[in-house]
MMTF fields as JSON, N, C-alpha, C and O atoms, coordinates in Angstrom:
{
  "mmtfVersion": "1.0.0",
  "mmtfProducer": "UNKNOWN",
  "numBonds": 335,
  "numAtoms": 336,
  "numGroups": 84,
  "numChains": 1,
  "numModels": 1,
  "chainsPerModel": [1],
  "groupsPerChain": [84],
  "chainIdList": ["A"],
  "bondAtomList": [4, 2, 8, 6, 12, 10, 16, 14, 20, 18, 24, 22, 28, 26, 32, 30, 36, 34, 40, 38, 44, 42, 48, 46, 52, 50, 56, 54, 60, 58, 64, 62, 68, 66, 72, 70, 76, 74, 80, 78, 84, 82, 88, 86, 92, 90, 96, 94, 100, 98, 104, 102, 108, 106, 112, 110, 116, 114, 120, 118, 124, 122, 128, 126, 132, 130, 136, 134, 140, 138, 144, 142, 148, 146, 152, 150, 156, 154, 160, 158, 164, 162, 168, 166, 172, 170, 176, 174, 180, 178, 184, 182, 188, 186, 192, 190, 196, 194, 200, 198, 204, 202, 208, 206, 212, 210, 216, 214, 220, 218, 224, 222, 228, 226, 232, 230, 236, 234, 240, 238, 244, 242, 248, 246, 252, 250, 256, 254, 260, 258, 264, 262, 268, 266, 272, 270, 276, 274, 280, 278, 284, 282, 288, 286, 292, 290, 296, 294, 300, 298, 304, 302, 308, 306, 312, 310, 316, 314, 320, 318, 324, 322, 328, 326, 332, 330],
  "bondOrderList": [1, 1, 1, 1, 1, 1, 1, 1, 1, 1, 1, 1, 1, 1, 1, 1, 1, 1, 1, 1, 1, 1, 1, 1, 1, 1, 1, 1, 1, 1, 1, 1, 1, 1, 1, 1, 1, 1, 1, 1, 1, 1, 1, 1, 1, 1, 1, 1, 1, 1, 1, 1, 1, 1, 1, 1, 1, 1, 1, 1, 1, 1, 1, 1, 1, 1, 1, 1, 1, 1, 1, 1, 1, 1, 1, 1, 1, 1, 1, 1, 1, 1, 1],
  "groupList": [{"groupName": "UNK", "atomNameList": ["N", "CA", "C", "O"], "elementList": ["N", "C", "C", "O"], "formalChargeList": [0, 0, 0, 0], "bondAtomList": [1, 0, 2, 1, 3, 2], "bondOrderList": [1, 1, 2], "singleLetterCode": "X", "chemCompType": "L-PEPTIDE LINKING"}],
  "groupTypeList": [0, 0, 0, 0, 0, 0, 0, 0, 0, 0, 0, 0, 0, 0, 0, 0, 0, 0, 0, 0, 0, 0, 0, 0, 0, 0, 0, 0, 0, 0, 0, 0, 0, 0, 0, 0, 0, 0, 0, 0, 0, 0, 0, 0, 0, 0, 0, 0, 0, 0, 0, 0, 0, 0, 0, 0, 0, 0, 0, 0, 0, 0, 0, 0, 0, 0, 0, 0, 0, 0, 0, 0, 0, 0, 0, 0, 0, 0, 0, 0, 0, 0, 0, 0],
  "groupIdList": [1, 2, 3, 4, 5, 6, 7, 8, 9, 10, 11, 12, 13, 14, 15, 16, 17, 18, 19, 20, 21, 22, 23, 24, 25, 26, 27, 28, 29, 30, 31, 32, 33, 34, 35, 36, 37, 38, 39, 40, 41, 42, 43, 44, 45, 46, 47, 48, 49, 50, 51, 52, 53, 54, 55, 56, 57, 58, 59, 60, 61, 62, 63, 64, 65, 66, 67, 68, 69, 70, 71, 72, 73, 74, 75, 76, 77, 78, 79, 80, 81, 82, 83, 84],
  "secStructList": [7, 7, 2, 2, 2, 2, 2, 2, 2, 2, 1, 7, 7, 3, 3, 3, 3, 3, 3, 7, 1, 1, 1, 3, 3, 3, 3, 3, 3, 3, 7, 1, 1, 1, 7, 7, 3, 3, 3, 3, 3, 3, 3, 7, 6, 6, 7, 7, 7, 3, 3, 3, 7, 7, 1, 1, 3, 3, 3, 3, 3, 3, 3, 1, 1, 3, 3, 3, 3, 3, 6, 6, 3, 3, 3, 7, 7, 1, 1, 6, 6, 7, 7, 7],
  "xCoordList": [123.491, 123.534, 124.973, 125.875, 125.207, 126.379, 127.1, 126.124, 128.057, 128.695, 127.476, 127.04, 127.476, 126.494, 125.224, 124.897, 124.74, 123.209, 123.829, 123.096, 124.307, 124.922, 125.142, 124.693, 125.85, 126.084, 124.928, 124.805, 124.127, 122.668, 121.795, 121.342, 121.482, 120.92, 120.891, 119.87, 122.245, 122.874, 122.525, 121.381, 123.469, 123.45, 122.62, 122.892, 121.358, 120.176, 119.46, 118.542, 119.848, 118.964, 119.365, 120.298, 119.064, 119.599, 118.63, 117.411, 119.271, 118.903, 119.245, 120.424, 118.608, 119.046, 118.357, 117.154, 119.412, 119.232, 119.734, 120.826, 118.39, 118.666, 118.565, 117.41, 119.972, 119.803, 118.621, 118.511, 118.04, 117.4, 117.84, 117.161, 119.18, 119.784, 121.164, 121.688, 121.611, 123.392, 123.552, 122.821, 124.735, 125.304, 124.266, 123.879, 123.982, 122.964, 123.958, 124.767, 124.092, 124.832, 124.331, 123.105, 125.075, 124.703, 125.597, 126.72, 125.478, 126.504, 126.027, 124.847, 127.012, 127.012, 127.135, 128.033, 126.254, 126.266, 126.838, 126.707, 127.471, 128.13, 127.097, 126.192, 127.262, 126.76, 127.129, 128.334, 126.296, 127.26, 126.723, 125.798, 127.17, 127.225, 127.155, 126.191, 128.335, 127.9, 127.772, 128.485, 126.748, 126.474, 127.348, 127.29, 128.252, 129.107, 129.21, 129.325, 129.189, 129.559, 130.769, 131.699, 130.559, 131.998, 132.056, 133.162, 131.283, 131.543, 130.659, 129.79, 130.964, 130.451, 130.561, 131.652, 129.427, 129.357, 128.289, 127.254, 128.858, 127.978, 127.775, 128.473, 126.252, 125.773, 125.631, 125.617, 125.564, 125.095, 123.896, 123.594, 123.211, 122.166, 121.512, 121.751, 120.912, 121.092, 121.701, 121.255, 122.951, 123.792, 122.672, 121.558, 122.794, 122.546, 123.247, 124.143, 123.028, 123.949, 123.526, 122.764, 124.163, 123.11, 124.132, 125.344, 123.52, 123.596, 123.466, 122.439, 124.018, 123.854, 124.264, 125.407, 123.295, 123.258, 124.7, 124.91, 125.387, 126.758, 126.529, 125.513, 127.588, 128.07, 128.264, 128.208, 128.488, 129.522, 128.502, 128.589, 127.683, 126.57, 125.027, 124.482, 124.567, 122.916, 122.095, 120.873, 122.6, 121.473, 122.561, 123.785, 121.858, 122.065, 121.395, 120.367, 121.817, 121.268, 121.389, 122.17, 120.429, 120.992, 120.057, 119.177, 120.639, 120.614, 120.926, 122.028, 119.404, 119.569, 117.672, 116.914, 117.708, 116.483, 116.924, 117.883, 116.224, 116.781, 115.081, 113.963, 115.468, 114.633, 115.325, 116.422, 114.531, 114.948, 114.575, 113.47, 114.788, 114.084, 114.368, 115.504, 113.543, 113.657, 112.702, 111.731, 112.973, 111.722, 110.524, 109.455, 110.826, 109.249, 108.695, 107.718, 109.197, 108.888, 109.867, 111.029, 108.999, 109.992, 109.416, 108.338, 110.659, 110.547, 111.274, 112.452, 110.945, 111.616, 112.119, 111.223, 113.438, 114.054, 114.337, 114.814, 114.235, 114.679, 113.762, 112.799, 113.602, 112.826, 111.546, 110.704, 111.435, 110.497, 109.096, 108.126, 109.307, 108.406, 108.084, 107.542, 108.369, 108.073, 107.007, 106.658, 106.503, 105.107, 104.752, 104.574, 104.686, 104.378, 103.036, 102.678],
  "yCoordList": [68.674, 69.435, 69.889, 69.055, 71.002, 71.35, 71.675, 72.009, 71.91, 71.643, 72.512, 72.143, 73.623, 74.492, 73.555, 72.965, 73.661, 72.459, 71.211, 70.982, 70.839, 69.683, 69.842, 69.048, 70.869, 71.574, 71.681, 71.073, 72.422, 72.889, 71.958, 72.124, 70.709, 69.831, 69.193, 68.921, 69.096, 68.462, 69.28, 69.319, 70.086, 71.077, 72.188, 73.231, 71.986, 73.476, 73.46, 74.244, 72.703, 71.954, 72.902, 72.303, 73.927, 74.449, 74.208, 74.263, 73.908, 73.277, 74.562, 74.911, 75.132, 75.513, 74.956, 74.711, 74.765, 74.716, 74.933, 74.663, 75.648, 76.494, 75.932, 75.732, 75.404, 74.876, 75.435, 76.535, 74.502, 75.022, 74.612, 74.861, 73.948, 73.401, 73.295, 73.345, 73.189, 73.329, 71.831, 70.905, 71.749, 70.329, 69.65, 68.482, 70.552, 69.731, 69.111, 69.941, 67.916, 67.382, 67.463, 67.538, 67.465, 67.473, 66.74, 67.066, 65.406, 64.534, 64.709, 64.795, 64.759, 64.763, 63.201, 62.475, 62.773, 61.389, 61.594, 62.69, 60.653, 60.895, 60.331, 59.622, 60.677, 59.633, 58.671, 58.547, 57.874, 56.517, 55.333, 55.342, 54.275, 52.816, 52.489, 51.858, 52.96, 53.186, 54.401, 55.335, 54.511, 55.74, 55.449, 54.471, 57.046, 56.885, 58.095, 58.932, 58.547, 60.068, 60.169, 59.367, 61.748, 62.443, 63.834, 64.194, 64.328, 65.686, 65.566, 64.699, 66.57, 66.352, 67.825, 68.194, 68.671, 70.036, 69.778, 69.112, 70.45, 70.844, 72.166, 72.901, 72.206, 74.004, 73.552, 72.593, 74.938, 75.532, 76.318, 76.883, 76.122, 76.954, 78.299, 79.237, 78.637, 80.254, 79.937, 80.272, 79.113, 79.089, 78.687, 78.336, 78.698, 78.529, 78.325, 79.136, 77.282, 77.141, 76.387, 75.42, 77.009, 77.051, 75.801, 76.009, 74.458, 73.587, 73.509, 74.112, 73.01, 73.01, 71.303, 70.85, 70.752, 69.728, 69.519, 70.384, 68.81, 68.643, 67.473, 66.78, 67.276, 66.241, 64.512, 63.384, 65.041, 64.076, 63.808, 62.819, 64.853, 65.006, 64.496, 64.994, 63.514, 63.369, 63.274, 63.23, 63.238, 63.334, 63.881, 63.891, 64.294, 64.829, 64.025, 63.396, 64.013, 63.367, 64.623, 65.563, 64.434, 65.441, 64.821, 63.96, 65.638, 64.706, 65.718, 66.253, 66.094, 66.865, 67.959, 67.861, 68.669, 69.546, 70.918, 71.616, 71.182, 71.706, 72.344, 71.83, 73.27, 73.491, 73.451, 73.954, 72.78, 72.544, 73.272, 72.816, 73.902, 75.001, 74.123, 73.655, 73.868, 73.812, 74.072, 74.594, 73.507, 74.012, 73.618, 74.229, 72.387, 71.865, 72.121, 71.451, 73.05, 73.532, 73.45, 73.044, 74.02, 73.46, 72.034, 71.475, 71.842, 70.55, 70.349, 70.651, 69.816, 70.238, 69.136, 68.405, 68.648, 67.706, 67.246, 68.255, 66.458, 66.428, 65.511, 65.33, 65.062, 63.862, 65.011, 64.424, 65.799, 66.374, 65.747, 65.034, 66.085, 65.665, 64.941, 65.155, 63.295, 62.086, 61.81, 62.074, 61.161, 60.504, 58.982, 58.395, 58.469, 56.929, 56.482, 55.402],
  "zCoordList": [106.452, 107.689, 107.922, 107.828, 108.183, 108.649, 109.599, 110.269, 110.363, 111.187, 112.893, 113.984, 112.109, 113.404, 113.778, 114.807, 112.683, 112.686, 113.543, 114.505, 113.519, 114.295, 115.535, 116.362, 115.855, 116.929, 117.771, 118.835, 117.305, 117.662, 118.279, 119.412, 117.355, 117.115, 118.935, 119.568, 119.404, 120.496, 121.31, 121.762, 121.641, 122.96, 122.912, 123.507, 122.058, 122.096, 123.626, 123.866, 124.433, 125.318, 126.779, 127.314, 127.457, 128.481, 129.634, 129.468, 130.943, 132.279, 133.493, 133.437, 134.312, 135.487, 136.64, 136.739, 137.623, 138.863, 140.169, 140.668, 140.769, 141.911, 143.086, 143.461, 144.253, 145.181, 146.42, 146.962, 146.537, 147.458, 149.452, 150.448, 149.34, 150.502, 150.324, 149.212, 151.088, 151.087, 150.631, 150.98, 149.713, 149.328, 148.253, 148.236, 147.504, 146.264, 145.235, 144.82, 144.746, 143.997, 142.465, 142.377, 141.162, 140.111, 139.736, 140.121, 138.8, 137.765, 136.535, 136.194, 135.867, 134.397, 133.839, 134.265, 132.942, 132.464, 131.192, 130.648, 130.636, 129.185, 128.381, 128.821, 127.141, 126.18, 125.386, 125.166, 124.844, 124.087, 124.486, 125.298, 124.027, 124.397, 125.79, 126.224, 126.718, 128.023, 128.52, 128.154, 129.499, 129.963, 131.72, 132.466, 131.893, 132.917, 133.229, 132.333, 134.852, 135.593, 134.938, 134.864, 134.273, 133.924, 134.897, 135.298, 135.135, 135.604, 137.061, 137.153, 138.282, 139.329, 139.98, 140.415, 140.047, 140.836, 142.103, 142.14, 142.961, 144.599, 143.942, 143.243, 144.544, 144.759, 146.846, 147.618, 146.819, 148.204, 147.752, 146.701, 149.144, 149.159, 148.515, 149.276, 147.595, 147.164, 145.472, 144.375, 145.899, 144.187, 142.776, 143.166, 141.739, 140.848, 139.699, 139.468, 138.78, 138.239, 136.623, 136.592, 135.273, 134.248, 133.478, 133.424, 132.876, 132.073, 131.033, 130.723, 130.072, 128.344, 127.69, 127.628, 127.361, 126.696, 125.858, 125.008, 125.954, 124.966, 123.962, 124.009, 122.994, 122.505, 123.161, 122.671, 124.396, 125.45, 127.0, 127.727, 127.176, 128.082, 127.437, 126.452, 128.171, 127.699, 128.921, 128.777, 130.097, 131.272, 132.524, 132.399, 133.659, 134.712, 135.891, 135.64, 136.907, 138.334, 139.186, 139.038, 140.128, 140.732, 142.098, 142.099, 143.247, 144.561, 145.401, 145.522, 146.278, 147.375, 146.771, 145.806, 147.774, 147.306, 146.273, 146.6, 145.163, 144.229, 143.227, 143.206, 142.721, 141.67, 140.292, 140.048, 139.419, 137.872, 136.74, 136.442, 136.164, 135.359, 134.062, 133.983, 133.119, 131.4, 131.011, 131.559, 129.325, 128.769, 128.956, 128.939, 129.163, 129.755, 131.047, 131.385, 131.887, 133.121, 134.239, 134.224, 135.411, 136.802, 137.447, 137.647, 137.617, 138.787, 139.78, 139.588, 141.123, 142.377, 142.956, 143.379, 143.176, 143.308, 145.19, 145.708, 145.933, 147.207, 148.079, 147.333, 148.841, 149.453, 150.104, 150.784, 150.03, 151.04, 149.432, 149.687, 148.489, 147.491, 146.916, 145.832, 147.61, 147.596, 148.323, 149.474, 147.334, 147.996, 147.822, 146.755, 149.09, 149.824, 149.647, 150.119]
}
């Protein structure tokens, strides 16, 4: 495998999400042995904002009401869509 394939392999993976409320939080989790917040963006309401799987990135949190776009579909993030 070579260097692109490698490349690929990792970060083929693209995420958007569209706040649907002011102050939606997104963390970036690293990867590895321990998993730890490296990166930290607020959207506002309206913003949108497009993600790419890295080397150094393997999951996202995100906290507040939000829509999630990938490949496997949307999903809508925020307490109104919890169910008791």
């Amino acid at each position: 495998m070579d260097q692109n394939e490698h490349v690929e392999q990792i970060s083929g993976e693209y995420v958007a999400v569209r706040a649907l409320e002011d102050g939606v939080t997104i963390i970036g989790l690293t990867r590895g042995k321990d998993t730890r917040f490296h990166h930290t963006e607020k959207l506002d309401r309206g913003e949108v904002m497009l993600f790419q799987f890295t080397e150094h990135t393997s999951a996202m949190k995100i906290r507040g009401k939000a829509d999630i776009y990938t490949k496997l579909g949307k999903v809508r993030s925020g307490k109104d869509d919890v169910q008791e």
